[in-house]
N, C-alpha and C positions, 0 to 999 in steps of 0.2 A: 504493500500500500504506500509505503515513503518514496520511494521510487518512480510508481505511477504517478500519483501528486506532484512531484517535482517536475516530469517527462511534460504531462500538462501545465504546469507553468510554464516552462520553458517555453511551452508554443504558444501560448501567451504574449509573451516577451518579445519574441520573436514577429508574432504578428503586429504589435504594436510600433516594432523597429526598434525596442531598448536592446535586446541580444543582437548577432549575427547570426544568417542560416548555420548548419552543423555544419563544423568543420573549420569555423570562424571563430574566435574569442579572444576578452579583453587581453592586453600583454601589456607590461609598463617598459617602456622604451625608453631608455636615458639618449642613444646617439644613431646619426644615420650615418653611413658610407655613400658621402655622390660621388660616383662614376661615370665615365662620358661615353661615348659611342664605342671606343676600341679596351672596354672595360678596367680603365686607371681612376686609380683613385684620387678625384682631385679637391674634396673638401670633408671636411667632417664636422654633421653639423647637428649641436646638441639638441635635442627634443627633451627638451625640460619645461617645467611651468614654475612660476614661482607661488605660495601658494601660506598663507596664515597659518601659523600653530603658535597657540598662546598669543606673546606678545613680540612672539617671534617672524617674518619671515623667511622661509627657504626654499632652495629648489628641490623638486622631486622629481620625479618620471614621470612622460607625458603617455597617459593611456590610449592605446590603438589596437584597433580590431585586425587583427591578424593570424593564418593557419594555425590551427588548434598547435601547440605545446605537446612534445611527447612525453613522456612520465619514463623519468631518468634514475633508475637504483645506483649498481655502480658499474656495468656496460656503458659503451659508446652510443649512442643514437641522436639524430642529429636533428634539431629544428628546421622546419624551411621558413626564409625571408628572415627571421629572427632567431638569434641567437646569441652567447656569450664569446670572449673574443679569443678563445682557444678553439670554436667553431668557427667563428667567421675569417680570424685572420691567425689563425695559430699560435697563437701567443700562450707561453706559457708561466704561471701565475703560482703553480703548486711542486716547482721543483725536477718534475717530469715530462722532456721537452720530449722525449719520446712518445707521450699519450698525448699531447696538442696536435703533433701533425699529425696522428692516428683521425684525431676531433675532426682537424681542419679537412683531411681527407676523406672522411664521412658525409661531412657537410657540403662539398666538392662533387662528388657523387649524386647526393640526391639531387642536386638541384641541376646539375648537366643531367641525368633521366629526366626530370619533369622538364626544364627549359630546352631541350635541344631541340628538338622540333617544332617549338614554338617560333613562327614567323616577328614577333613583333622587334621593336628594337630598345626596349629593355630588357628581355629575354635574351636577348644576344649580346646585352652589355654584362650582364649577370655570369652568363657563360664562361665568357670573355676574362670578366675579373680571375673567377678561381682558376683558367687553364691558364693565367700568366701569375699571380700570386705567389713570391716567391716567402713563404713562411719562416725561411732562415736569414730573413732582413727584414723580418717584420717591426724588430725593434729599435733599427735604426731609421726609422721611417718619419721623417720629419713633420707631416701632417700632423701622425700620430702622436707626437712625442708629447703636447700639451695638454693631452686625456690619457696619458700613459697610467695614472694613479686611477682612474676611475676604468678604466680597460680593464685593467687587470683584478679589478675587485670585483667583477663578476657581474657587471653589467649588460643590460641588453642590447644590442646594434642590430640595426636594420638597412635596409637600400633606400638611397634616392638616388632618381635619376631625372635627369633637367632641373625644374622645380617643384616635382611628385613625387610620391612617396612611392615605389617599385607595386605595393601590392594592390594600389586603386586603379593599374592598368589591367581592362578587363580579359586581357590575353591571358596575363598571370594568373588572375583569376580563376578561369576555365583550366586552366590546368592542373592549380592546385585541388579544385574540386573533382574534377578526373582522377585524378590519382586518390582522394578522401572518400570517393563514392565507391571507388571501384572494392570488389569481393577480395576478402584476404585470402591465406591457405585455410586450410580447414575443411569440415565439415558442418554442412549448416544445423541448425539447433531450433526449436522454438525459444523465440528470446520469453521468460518470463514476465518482461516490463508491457511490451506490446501484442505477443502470441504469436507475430510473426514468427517467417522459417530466414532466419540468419545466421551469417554467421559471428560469436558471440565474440567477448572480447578478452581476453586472456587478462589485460592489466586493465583496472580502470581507471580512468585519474584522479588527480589527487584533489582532497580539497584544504583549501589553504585559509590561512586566517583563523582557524579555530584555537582560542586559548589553550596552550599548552600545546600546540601541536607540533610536529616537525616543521621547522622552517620553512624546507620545499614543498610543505602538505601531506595530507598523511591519507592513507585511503577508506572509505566508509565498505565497500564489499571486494574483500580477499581471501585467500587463502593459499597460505605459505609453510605448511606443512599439514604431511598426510595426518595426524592426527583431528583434523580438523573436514576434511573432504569426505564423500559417500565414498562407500563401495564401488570399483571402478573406474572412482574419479582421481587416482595418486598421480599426481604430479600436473593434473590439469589446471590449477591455476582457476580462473574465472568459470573455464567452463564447468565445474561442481554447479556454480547455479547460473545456469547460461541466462546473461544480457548482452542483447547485440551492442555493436560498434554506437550506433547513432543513437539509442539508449543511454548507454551508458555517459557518451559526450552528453546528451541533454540534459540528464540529472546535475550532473558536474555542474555544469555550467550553471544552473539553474542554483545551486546551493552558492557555488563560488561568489554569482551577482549579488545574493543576498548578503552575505557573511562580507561583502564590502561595500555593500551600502547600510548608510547609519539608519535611514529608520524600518530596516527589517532585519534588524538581530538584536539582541542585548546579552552581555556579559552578567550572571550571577555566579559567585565563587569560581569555580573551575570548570562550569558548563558556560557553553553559548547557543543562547536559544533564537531560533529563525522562527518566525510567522512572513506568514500571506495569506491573501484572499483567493481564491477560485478562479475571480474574473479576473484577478490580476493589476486591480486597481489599489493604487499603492497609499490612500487613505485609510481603509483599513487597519493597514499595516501603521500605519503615522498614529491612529489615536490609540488602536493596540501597544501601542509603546509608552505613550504619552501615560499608560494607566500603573506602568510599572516603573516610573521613573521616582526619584527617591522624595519627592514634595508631588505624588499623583494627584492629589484633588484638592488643590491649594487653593486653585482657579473653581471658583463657585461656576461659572459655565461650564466646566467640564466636569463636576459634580454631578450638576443638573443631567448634562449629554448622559452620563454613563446610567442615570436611573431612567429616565425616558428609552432607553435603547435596552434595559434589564427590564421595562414595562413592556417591550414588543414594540416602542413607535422607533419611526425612523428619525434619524437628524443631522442636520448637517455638520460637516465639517472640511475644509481645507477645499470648496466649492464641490463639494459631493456629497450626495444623498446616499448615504448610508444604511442598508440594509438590513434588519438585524435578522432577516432568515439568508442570509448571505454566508457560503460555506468557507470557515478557518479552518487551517490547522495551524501548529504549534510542535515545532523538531527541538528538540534539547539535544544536544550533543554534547560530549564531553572528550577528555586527549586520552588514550590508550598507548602501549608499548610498540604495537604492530599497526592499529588499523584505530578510525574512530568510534568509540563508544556508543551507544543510541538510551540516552535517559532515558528519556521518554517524545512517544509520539503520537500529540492527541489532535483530533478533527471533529467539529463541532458547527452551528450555526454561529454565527457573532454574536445574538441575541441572549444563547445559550450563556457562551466564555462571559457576556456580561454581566448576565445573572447571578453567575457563581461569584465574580467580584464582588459585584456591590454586597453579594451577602456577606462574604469575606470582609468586608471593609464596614460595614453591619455590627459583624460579631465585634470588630475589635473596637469599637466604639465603647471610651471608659474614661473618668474624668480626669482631667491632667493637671500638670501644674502650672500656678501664671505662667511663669516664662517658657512654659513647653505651648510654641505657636503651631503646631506641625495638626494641620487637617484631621490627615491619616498617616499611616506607616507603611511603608513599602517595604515589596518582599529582601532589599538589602537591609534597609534599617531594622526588620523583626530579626535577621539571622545576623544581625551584630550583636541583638541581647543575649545572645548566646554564646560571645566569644567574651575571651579574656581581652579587653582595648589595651592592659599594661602588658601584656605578651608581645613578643617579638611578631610572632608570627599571626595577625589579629584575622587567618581565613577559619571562614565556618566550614563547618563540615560537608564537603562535596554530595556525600549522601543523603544529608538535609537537604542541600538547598533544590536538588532535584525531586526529592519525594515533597515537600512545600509547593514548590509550584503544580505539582503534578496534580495533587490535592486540592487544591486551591480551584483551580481552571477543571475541575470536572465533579465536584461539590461533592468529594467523599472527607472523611472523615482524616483529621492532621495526622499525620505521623508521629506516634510515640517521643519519637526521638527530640520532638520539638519540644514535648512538656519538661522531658525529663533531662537536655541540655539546658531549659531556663533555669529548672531546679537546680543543678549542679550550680550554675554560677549567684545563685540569689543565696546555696548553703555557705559557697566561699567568700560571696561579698556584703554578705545579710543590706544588700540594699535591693529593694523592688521600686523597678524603674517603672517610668508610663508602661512602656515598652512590654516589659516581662508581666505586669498585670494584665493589660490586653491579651498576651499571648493566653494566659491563664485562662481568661474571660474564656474568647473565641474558643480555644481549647476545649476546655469542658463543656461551652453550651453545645457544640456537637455533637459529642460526644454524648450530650443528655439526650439531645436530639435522637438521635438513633437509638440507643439504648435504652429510651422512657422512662428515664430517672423519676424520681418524684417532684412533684410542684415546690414543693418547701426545696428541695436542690438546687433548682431554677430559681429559687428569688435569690439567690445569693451570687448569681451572676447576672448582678444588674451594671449600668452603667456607674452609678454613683452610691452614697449611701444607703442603705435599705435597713432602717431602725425596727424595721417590723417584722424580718422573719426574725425565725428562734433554729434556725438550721445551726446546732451547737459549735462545729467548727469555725463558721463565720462568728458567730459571737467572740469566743477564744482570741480572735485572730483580732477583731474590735477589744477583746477586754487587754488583750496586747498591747495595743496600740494606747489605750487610754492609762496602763502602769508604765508606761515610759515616757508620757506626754507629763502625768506624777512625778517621775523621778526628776525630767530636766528642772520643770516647776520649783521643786521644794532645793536641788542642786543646781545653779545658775553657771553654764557653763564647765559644765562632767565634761572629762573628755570620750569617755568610757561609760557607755547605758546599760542596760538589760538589754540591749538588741545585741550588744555586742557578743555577749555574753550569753546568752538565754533562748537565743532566737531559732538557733535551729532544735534543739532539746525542746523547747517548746510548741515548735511547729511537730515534732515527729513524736516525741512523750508530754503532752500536757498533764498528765496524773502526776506525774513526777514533779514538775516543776513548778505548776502555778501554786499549788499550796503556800510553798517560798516564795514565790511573788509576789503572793495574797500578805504573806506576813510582811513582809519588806515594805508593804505599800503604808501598811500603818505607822509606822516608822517615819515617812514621806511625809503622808496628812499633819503630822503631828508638827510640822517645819513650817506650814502654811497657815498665810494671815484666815480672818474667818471666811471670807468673799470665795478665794482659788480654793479653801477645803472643803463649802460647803458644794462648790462646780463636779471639784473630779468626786467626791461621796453620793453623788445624784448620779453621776456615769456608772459610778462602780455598779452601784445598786439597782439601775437601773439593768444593766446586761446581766450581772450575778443573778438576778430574781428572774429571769428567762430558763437558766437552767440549775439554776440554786450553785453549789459545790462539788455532783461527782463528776467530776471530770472524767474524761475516757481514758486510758492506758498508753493507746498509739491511734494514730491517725494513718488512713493508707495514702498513697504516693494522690492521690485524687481528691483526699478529704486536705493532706497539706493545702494544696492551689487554693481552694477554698478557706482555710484558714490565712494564706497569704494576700488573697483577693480582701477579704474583712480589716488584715490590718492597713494596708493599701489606702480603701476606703474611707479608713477612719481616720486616720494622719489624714487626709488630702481637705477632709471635713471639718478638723482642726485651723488647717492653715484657710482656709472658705471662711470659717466663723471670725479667724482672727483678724481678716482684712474687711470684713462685713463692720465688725468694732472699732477699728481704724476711720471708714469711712463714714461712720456714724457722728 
């Protein structure tokens, strides 16, 4: 199914005129070679753009549509029209001048097969160049000698001839497609992607740009050892699950366009996730991004958008009428040792993926602090409450952040790992951020959700205070909060609380510990004027008299969140009251 969906974009793409037909694709080109009728070289001339990063600018490579790229391990194979300059002019960069003129003599070859019979007269100046190219003067070559540092770093060079670039003449053309269309060796196969009878493609190409990947790209379907291949299939490479030649280029290409254009991929920890739409219209793709970015619904219009389009209506955006029975899908990839990883790959209506947001964005709705201005939380900001920020190394967990999205974008139930990494970092930090109480919140109420907890469960994953259930954990978690709001009160400026101390024993054994807290607190009252004693003895009493004094023995990993959520609540209620008095 990932395969087909891409094949179909890709024609997409193509019908639109953003790709080239097969056998065409982007290549980033640093310099040309002009050469004149008797194929000499007589100017080199860079194809760079200059182009904004930061506050910076530089030159880069100017992107050009050019014969597909062959997929290079550690054999010779040679690009036509473009290539690096141990291909195009022998130069050798890596110490072994014996494998350059091997390159240069590969590249030599193909292109005397495909140009020799072509009539035109860039074909003949092409020709021309490599039968007089002498590769053992390539480096005293005077033209050259000013891009001698960027030549040899392994840059791309391509032909001009006059004032054209070699491959917009349509002689050249035709031929490079002659030879791209034409049937390889083999035996033909049904290709799996279209059903036709082709033949399949042994290597496929790479895709590049994927976080973590290999530099040159790495490949999404192979197989490099028989351990891996059916019966029959040892040592056949691709053909284990046959995709033709033009398949396989379509998918490529179709991923590659994505993963280098910014508004249809995004990076979460060590995956990179690609979306599009069906029809191929790249709006879609622009506010599907727009919802995962790290301040998503900051913008009260784009609020509004995402519930109108989770309501089924349609709305505009970026001059398009957006569909919400309009078919997405959604690729997570991630870097693997041989080939790339496939997180996950979900397909859905738009209306759907937005539905499940906004719930998501729904659940985590919980009351924050003045200076926390943040809307909502994005799927980076919730899988930051889960890291150490004083660690070296401040990435979350690969495995979260893909089972999180996954979850999220198809309305199942969070992944364990999400409660139980906030846990870990609220036992070693005893602080509960916005962040970590949301996750708590959202957490559990799905979890109630599907499982049918009880209603009393459910009031305790409100957004703000809830003075009225009696769900004993949540009280605990409030009667918490109100013996340490006692202890700062009666000790002005402690450096060291009962949270400090107390907070995880208390959240995991309250039998144990509140007893002691209960005594300690009188101790506290007995330090404060009448006014602050007669305050926190109305609190105490008033949560105490809910469930009197048996406290429970232990709390389980579910009841904690819930005692965590209470005390959250009640601190956030505290500092609510005490600016409500301020402003009085």
């Amino acid at each position: 199914m990932i395969l087909q969906a891409l094949n179909h974009y890709y024609d997409r793409l193509v019908q639109d005129g953003t790709l080239e037909r097969p056998g065409w694709q982007p290549v980033k080109v640093s310099y040309a070679l002009q050469i004149n009728d008797g194929g000499q070289l007589t100017h080199v001339i860079p194809r760079m753009t200059e182009v904004e990063r930061g506050k910076k600018k530089v030159m880069v490579p100017m992107v050009m549509n050019l014969p597909a790229q062959v997929k290079r391990a550690s054999g010779i194979a040679s690009n036509f029209l473009c290539d690096n300059a141990a291909y195009m002019l022998g130069l050798d960069s890596k110490g072994k001048p014996e494998r350059a003129v091997k390159c240069f003599e590969a590249c030599r070859d193909l292109h005397l097969e495909l140009l020799k019979g072509v009539g035109s007269a860039p074909a003949r100046a092409i020709c021309r160049f490599f039968e007089s190219w002498q590769t053992q003067t390539a480096r005293d070559c005077a033209l050259l000698a000013p891009f001698m540092d960027d030549l040899l770093g392994g840059v791309n060079i391509t032909f001009a001839y006059g004032q054209s670039d070699i491959e917009n003449w349509p002689e050249v053309q035709r031929a490079w497609d002659d030879y791209y269309n034409a049937e390889g060796e083999g035996s033909a196969m049904r290709c799996l992607v279209t059903g036709e009878e082709s033949i399949p493609a042994r290597i496929h190409p790479s895709i590049k740009g994927v976080a973590g990947g290999q530099p040159m790209g790495t490949t999404l379907v192979g197989f490099n050892a028989p351990a891996f291949e059916s019966f029959g299939r040892d040592g056949g490479q691709g053909l284990n699950a046959p995709v033709s030649e033009k398949a396989a280029f379509a998918y490529s290409s179709a991923l590659n366009y994505m993963i280098a254009e910014q508004g249809h991929h995004l990076r979460l920890s060590d995956a990179t996730i690609v979306f599009w739409a069906e029809s191929g219209n790249d709006a879609y793709a622009s506010f599907f991004a727009t919802t995962f970015d790290d301040t998503p619904l900051e913008d009260g219009d784009i609020q509004d958008a995402l519930k109108q389009l989770a309501s089924g209506q349609r709305i505009a955006w970026q001059d398009t009428d957006l569909n919400p029975d309009e078919h997405f899908y959604v690729l997570g990839l991630a870097p693997n040792a041989a080939r790339l990883s496939v997180r996950f790959f979900l397909q859905d209506t738009f209306g759907a993926f937005a539905r499940n947001m906004q719930a998501h964005h729904d659940r985590l709705e919980i009351v924050r602090p003045n200076y926390d201005n943040r809307a909502s939380l994005s799927f980076r900001q919730l899988l930051n409450e889960t890291v150490n920020q004083k660690s070296r190394d401040k990435s979350p967990s690969p495995l979260l952040s893909g089972a999180l999205v996954r979850s999220v974008l198809t309305g199942l139930p969070y992944p364990e790992l999400l409660l139980n990494q906030t846990q870990l970092r609220i036992r070693a930090e005893h602080q509960i951020t916005r962040g970590r109480a949301a996750i708590i919140k959202a957490f559990l109420l799905k979890k109630s959700t599907v499982s049918g907890n009880s209603d009393q469960y459910k009031e305790a994953l409100t957004v703000e205070l809830n003075e009225n259930t009696n769900y004993q954990p949540y009280l605990l978690g409030r009667l918490f909060a109100v013996l340490e709001g006692l202890q700062q009160a009666a000790n002005p400026g402690i450096n060291t609380t009962i949270r400090d101390r107390f907070f995880n024993s208390a959240c995991a054994t309250p039998g144990v510990v509140f007893p002691q807290l209960i005594k300690l607190a009188q101790a506290h009252l007995k330090k404060l004027d009448g006014g602050l004693s007669v305050y926190y003895n109305k609190q105490l009493g008033d949560i105490l008299s809910r469930f009197g004094t048996d406290y429970p023995a232990r709390l389980s990993l579910y009841d904690q969140g819930i005692f965590q959520l209470g005390y959250y609540h009640q601190v956030q209620a505290r500092y609510v009251k005490k600016e409500e008095k301020q402003d009085v």
